[in-house]
C-alpha positions in Angstrom: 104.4 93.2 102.2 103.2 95.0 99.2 103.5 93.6 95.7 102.1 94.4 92.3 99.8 92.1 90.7 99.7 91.9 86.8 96.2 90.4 86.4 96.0 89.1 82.9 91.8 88.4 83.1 90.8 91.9 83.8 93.2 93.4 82.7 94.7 95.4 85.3 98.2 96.0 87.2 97.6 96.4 91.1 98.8 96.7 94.6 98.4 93.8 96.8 99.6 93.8 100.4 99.9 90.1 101.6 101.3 89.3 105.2 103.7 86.2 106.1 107.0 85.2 105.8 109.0 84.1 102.4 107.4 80.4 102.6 104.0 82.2 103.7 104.7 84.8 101.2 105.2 82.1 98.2 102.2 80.0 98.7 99.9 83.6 98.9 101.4 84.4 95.4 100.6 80.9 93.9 97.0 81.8 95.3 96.9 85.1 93.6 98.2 84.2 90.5 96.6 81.2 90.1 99.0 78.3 90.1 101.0 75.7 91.8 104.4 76.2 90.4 106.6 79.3 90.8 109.3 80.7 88.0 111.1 83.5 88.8 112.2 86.0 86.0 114.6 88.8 87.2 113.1 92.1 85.4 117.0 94.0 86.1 118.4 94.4 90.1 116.3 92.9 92.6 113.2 93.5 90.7 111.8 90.2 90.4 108.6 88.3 88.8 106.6 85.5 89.9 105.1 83.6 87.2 103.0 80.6 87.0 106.3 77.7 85.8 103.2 75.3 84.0 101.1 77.4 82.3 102.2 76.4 79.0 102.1 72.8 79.5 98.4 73.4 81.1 97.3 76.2 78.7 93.5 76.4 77.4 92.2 75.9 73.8 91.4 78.9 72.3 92.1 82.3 73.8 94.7 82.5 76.7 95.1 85.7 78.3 98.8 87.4 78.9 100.8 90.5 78.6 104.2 91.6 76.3 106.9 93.5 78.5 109.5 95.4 76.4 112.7 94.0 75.4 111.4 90.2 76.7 110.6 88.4 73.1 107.9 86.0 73.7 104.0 87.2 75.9 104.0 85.8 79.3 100.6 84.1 79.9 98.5 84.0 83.1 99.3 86.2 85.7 102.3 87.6 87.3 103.3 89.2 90.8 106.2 91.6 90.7 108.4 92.5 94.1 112.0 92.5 94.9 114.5 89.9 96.1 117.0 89.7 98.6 119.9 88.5 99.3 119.2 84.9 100.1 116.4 85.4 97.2 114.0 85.8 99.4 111.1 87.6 99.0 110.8 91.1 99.9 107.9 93.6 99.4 108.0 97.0 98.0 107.3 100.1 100.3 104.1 101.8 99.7 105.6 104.6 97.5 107.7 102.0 95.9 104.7 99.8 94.6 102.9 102.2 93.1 105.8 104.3 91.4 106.3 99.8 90.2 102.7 99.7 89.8 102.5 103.1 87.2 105.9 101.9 85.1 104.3 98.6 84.7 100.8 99.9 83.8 102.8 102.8 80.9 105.5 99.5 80.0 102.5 96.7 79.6 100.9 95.9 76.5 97.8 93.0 77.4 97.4 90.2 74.9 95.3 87.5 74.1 97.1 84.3 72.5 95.1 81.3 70.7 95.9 77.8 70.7 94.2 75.1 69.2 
């Protein structure tokens, strides 16, 4: 199943292929985002995004790295996995033309920030 990973750290926006079903599927997200909790944030259709659901009550003093998307008002910090849903909300990977024509909007639409808290 290929996804796109928004990795906040480096900061990049990959393709990830991760195997499994949509339990198997959920618990390799949490491991490559970083987290234990799931929020899902519907980006329009079935394009979905995975975000970590505590990283504001757990965030760090000082800098915490995140990214803007247009037309959403507030940065999303952490990382972030984008694929598609389906029906039953499941979820469903992109094909491999798919995830990187995802992978280049999100790389021209992504704007990397740093946010400080003390």
């Amino acid at each position: 199943m290929n996804l796109v990973l928004i990795d906040s750290s480096e900061p990049t926006v990959k393709v990830v292929e991760i195997n499994g079903n949509d339990e198997q599927a959920g618990n390799e997200i949490r491991k490559l985002i970083g987290c234990k909790m799931l929020e899902v944030v519907n980006l329009g259709g079935v394009v979905d995004m995975w975000i970590d659901e505590e990283y504001w009550f757990n965030k760090k003093q000082g800098l915490n790295q995140g990214f803007m998307l247009p037309d959403m008002p507030n940065p999303f910090l952490g990382n972030a996995v984008v694929a598609m849903c389906g029906k039953e909300g499941e979820i469903v990977g992109f094909s491999k033309d798919a995830s990187e024509s995802m992978q280049g909007l999100i790389t021209q639409a992504i704007e990397f920030v740093e946010v400080e808290y003390e």
